[in-house]
Backbone as a chain_set.jsonl record, in Angstrom:
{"seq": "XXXXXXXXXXXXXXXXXXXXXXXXXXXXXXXXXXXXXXXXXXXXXXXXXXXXXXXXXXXXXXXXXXXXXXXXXXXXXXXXXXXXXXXXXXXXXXXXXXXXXXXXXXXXXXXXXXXXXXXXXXXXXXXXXXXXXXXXXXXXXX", "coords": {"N": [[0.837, -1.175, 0.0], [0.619, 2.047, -1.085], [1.821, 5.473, 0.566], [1.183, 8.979, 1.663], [3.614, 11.297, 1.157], [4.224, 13.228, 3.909], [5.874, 16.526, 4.356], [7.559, 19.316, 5.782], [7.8, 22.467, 4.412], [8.34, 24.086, 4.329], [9.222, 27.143, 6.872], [7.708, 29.336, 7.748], [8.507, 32.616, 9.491], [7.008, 34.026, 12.757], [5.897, 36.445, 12.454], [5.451, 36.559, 9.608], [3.004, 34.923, 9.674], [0.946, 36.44, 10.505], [-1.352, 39.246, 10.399], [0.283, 42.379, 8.989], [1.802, 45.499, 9.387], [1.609, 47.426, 6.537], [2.528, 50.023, 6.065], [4.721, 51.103, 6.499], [7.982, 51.465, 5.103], [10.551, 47.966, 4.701], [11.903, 45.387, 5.761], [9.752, 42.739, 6.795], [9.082, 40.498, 7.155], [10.378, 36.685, 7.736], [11.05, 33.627, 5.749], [11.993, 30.339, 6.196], [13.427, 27.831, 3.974], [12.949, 24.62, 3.967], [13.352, 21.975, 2.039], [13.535, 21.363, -1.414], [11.456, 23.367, -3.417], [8.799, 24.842, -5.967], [7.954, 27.86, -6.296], [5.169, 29.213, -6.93], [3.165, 31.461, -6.967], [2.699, 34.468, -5.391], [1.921, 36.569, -2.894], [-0.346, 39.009, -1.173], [-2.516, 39.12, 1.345], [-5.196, 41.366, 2.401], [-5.716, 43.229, 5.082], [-6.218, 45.246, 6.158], [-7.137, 47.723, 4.771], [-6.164, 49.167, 2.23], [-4.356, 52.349, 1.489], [-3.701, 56.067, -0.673], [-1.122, 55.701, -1.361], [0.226, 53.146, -3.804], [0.926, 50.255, -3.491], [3.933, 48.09, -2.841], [5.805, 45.317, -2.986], [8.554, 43.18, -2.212], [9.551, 39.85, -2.54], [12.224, 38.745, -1.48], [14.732, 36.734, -1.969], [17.255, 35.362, 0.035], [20.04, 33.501, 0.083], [21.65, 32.794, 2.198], [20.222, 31.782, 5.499], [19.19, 34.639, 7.42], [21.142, 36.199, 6.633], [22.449, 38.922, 4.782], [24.207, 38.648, 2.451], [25.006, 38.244, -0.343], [22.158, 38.247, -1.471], [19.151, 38.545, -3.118], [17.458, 40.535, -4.463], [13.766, 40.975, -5.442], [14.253, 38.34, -5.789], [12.465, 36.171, -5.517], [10.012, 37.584, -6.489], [8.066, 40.983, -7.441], [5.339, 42.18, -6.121], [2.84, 44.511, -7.269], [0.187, 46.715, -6.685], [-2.128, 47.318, -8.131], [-3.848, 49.637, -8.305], [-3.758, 52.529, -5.826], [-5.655, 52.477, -3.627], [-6.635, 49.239, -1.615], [-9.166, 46.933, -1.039], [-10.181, 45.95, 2.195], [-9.816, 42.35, 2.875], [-9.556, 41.887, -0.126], [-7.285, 40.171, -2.336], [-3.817, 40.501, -3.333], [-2.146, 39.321, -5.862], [0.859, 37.314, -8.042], [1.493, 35.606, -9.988], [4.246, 33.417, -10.812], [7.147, 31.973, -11.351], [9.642, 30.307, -9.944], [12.653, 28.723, -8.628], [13.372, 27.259, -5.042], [15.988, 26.444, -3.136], [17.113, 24.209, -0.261], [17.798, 25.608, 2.654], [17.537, 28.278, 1.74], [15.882, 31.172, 1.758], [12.906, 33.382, 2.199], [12.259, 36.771, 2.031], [10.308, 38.79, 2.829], [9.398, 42.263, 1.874], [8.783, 45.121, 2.433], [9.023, 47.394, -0.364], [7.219, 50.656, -1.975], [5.382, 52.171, 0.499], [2.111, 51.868, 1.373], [0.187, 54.849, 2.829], [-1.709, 53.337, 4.801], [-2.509, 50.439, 5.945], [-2.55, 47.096, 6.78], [-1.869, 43.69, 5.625], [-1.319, 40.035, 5.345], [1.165, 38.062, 3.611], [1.93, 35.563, 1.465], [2.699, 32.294, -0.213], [2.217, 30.027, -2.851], [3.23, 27.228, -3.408], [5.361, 24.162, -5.241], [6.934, 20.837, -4.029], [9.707, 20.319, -5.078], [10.937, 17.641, -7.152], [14.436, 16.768, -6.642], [17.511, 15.235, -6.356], [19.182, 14.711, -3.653], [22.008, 15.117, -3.946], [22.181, 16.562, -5.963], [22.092, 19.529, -4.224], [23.278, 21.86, -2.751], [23.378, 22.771, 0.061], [22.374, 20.959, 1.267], [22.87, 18.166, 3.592], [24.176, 15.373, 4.355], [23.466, 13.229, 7.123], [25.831, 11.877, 9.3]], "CA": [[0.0, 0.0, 0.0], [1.486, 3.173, -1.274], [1.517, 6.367, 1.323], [1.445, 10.029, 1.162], [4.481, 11.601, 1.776], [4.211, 14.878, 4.482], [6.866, 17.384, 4.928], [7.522, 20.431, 6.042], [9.002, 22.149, 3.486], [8.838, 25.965, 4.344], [8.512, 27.625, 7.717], [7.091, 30.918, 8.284], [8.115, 33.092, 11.504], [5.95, 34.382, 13.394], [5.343, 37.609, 12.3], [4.501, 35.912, 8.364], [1.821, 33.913, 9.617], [-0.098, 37.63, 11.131], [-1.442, 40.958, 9.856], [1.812, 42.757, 8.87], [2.075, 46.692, 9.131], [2.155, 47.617, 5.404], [2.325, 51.716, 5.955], [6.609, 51.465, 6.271], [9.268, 50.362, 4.075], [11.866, 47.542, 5.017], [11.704, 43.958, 5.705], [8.988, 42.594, 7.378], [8.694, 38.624, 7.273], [10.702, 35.83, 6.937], [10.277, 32.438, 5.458], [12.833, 29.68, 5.863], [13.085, 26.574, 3.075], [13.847, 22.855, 4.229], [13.058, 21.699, 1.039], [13.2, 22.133, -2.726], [10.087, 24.007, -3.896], [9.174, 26.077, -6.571], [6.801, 28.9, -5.916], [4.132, 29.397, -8.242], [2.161, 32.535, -6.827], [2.974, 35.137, -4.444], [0.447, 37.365, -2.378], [-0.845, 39.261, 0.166], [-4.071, 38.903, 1.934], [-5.528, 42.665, 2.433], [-6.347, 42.623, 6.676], [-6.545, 46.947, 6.593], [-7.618, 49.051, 4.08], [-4.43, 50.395, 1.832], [-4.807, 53.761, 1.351], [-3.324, 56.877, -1.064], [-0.083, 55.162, -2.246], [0.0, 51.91, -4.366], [1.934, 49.122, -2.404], [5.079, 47.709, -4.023], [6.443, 44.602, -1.935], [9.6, 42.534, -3.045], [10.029, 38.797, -2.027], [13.62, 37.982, -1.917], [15.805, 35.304, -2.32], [18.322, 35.005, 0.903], [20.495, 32.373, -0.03], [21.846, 32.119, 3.572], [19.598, 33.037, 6.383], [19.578, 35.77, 8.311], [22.382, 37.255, 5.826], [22.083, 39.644, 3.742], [24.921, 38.385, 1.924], [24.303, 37.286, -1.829], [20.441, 38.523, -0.859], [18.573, 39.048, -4.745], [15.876, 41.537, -4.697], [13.166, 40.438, -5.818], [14.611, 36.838, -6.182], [11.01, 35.335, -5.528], [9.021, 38.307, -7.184], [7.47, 41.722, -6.718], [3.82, 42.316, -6.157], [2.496, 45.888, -7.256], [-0.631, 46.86, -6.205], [-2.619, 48.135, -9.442], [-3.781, 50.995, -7.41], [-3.575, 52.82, -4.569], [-6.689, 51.979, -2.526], [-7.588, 48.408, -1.849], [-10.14, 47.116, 0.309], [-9.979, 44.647, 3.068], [-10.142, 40.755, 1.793], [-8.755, 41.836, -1.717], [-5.795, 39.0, -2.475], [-3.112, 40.971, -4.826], [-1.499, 38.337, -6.171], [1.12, 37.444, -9.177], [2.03, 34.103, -10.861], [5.792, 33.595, -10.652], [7.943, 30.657, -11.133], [10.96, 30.366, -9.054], [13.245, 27.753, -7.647], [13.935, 27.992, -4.142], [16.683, 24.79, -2.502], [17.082, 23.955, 0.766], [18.796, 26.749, 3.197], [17.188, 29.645, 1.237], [15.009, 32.062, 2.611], [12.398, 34.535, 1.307], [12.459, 37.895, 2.974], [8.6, 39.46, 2.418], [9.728, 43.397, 2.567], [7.819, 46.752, 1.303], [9.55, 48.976, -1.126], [6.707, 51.605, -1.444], [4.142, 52.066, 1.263], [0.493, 53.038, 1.373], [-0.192, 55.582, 4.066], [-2.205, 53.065, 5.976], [-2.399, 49.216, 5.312], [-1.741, 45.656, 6.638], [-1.724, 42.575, 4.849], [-0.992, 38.844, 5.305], [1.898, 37.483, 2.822], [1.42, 34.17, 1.397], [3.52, 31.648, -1.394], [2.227, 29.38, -2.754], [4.361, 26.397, -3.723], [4.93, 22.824, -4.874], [7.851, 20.716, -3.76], [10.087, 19.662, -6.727], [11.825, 16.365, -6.914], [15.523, 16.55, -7.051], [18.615, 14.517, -5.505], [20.232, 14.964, -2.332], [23.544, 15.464, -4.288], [22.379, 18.59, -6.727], [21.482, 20.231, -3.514], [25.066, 21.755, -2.276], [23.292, 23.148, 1.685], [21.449, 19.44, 1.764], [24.072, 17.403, 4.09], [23.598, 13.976, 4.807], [24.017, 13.212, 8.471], [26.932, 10.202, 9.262]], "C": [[0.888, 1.246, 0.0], [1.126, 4.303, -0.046], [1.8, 7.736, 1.097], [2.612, 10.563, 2.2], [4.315, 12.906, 2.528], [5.373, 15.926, 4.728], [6.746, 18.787, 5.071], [8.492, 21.291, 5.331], [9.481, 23.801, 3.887], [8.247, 26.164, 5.969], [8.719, 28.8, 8.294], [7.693, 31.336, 9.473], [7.014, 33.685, 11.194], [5.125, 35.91, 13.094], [4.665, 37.705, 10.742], [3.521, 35.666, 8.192], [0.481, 35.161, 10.452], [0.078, 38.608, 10.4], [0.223, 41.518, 9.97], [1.36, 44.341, 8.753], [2.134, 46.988, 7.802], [2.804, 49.251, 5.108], [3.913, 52.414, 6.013], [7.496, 50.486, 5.327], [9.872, 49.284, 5.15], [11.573, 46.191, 5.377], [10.649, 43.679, 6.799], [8.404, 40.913, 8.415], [9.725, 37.75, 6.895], [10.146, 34.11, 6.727], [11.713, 31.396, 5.624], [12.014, 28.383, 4.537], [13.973, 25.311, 3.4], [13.939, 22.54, 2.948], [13.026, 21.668, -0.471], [12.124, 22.484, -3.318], [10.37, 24.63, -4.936], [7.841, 26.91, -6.39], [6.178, 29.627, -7.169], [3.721, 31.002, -8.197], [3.198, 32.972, -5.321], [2.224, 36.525, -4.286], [0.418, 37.889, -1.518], [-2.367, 39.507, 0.352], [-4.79, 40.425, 2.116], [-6.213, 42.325, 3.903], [-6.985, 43.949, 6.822], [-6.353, 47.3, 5.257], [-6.109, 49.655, 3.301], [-5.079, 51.733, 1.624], [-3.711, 54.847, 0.607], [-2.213, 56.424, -1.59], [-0.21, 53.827, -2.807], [0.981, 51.204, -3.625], [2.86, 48.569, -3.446], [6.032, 47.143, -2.825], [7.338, 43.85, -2.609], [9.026, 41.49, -1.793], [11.07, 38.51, -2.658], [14.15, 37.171, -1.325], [17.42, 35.683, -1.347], [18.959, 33.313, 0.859], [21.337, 31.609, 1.09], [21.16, 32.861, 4.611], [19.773, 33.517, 7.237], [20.548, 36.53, 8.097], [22.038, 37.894, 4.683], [22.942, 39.647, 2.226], [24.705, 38.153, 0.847], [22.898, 37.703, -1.675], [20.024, 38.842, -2.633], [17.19, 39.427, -4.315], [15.243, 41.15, -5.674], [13.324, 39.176, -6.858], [13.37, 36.057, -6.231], [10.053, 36.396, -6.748], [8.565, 39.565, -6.53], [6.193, 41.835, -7.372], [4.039, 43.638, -5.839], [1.59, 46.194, -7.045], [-1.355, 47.319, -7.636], [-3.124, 49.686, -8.949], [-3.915, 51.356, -6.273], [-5.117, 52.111, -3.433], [-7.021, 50.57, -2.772], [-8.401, 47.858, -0.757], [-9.903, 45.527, 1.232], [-10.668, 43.38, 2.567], [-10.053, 40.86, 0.713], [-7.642, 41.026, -1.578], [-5.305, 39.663, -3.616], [-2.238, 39.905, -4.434], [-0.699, 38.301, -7.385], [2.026, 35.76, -9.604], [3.656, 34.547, -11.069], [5.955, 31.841, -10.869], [9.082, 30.355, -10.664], [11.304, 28.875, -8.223], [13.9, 27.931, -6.725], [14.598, 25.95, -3.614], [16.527, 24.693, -0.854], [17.996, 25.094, 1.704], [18.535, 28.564, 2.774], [16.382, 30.639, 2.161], [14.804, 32.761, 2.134], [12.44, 35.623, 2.314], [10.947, 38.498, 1.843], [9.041, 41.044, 3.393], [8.969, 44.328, 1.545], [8.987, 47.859, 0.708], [8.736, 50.076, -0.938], [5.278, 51.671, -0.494], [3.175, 52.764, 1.288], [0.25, 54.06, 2.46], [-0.615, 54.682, 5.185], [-2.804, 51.609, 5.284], [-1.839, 47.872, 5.977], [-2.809, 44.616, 5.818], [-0.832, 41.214, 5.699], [0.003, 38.49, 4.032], [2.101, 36.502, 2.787], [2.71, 33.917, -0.232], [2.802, 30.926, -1.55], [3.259, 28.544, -3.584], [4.312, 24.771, -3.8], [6.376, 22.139, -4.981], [8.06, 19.885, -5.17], [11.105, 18.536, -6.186], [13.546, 16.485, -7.454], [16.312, 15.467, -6.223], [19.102, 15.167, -4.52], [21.46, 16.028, -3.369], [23.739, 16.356, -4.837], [21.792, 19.43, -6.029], [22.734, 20.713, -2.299], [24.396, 22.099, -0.552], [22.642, 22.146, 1.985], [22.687, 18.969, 2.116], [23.591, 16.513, 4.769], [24.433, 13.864, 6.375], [24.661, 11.659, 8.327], [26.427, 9.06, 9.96]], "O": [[1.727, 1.48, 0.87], [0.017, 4.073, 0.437], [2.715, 7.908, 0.291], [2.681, 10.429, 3.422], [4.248, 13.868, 1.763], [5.651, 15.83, 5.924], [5.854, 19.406, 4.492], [9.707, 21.122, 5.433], [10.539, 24.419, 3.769], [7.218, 25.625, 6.374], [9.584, 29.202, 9.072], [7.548, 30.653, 10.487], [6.328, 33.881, 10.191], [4.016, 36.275, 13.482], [3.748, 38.474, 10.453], [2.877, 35.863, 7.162], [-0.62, 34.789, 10.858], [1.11, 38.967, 9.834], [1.089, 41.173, 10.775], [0.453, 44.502, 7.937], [3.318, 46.72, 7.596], [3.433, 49.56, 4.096], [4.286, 53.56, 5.759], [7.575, 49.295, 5.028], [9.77, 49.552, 6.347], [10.401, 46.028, 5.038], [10.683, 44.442, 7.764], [7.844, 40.518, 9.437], [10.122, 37.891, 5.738], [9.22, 33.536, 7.299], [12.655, 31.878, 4.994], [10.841, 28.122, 4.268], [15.162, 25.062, 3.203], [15.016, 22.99, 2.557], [11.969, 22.231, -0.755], [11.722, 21.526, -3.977], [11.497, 25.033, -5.224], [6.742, 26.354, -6.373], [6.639, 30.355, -8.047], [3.894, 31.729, -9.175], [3.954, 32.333, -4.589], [1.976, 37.349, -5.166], [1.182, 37.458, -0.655], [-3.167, 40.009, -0.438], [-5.037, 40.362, 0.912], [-7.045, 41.427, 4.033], [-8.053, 44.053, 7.425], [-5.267, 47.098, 4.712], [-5.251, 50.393, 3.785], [-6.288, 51.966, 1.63], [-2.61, 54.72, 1.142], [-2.202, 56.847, -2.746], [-0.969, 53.174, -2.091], [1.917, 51.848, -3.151], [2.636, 48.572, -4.657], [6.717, 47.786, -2.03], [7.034, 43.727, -3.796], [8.45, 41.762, -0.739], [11.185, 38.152, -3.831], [14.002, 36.918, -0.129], [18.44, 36.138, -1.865], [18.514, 32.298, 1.394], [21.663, 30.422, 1.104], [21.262, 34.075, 4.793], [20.53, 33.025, 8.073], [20.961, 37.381, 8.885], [21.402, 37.415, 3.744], [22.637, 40.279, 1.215], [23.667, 37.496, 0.922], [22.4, 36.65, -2.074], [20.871, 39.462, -3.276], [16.195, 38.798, -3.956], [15.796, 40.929, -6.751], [12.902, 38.961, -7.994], [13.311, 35.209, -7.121], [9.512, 35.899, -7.736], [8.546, 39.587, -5.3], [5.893, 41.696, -8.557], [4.744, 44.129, -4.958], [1.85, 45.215, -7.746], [-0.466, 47.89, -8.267], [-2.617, 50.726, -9.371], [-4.239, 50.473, -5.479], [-5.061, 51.216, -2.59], [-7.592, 50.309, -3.831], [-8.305, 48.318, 0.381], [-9.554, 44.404, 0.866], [-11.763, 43.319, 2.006], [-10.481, 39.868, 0.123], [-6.97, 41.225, -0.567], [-5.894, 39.634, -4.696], [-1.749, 39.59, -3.349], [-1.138, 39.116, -8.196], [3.096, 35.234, -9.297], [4.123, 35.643, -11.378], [5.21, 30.888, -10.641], [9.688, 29.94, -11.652], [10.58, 28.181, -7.508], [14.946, 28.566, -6.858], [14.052, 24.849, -3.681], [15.572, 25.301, -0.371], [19.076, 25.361, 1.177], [19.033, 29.599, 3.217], [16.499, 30.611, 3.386], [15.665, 33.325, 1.458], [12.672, 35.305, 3.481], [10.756, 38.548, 0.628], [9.083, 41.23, 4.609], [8.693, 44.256, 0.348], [9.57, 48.804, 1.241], [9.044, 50.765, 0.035], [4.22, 51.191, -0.903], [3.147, 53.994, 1.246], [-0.02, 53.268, 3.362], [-0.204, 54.889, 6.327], [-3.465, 51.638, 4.246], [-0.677, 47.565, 5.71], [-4.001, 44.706, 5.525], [0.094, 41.398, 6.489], [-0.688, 38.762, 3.05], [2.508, 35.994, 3.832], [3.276, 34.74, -0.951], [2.235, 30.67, -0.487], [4.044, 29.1, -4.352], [3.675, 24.065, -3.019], [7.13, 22.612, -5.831], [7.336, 19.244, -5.933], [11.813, 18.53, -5.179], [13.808, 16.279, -8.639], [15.663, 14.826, -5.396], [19.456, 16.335, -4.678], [21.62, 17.248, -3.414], [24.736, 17.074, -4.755], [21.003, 20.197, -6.581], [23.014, 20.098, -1.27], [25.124, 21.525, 0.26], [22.151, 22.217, 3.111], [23.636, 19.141, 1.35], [22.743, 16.652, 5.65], [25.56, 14.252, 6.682], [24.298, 10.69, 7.66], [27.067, 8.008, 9.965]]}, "num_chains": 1, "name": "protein.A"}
């Protein structure tokens, strides 16, 4: 009998998985990646009201985390708002395709901010099948 496999392939802190301030620039969320994924879509949930400026959020691509080292702006994708006002429970969203490996990390940060605005930031994503061995931060334990 075959079984479904579960893993955990990405995990959110804590401040990802809640309403996020949108009304200042600068990093906001991160995401670690166990896993190889590739991320299809990338979003935010609308929790407050944007207001007078159009929103303009990068997800990037930290290839070691918590360094800013090697960091690629908008390595995952940026979501632009089409215009300035949107209303609470609007999902701006944008189809992306990106491969993220194991050790990566997205950083969910606001370039320009609305006056007055949070949001939820969401990926979605489906894990891709590679090898251990073409995965150089995957290390087999002895």
């Amino acid at each position: 009998m075959g079984y479904d496999r579960k893993v955990a392939a990405i995990q959110p802190d804590s401040t990802w998985e809640a309403a996020i301030t949108l009304s200042s620039t600068g990093d906001k969320a991160n995401c670690l990646i166990h896993s190889p994924i590739t991320v299809y879509r990338i979003g935010v949930l609308i929790t407050t009201a944007l207001t007078v400026t159009a929103l303009v959020a990068d997800f990037d691509r930290r290839i070691t985390p918590n360094s800013d080292t090697g960091r690629v702006d908008q390595g995952v994708g940026r979501l632009t708002a089409p215009a300035a006002a949107q209303a609470i429970g609007k999902v701006l969203y944008k189809d992306v395709a990106k491969d993220l490996n194991p050790g990566d990390e997205i950083v969910f940060a606001v370039n320009t901010a609305p006056t007055a605005g949070a949001g939820v930031p969401f990926i979605e994503y489906a894990l891709r099948d590679e090898a251990p061995e073409n995965l150089t931060d995957l290390v087999k334990s002895s």
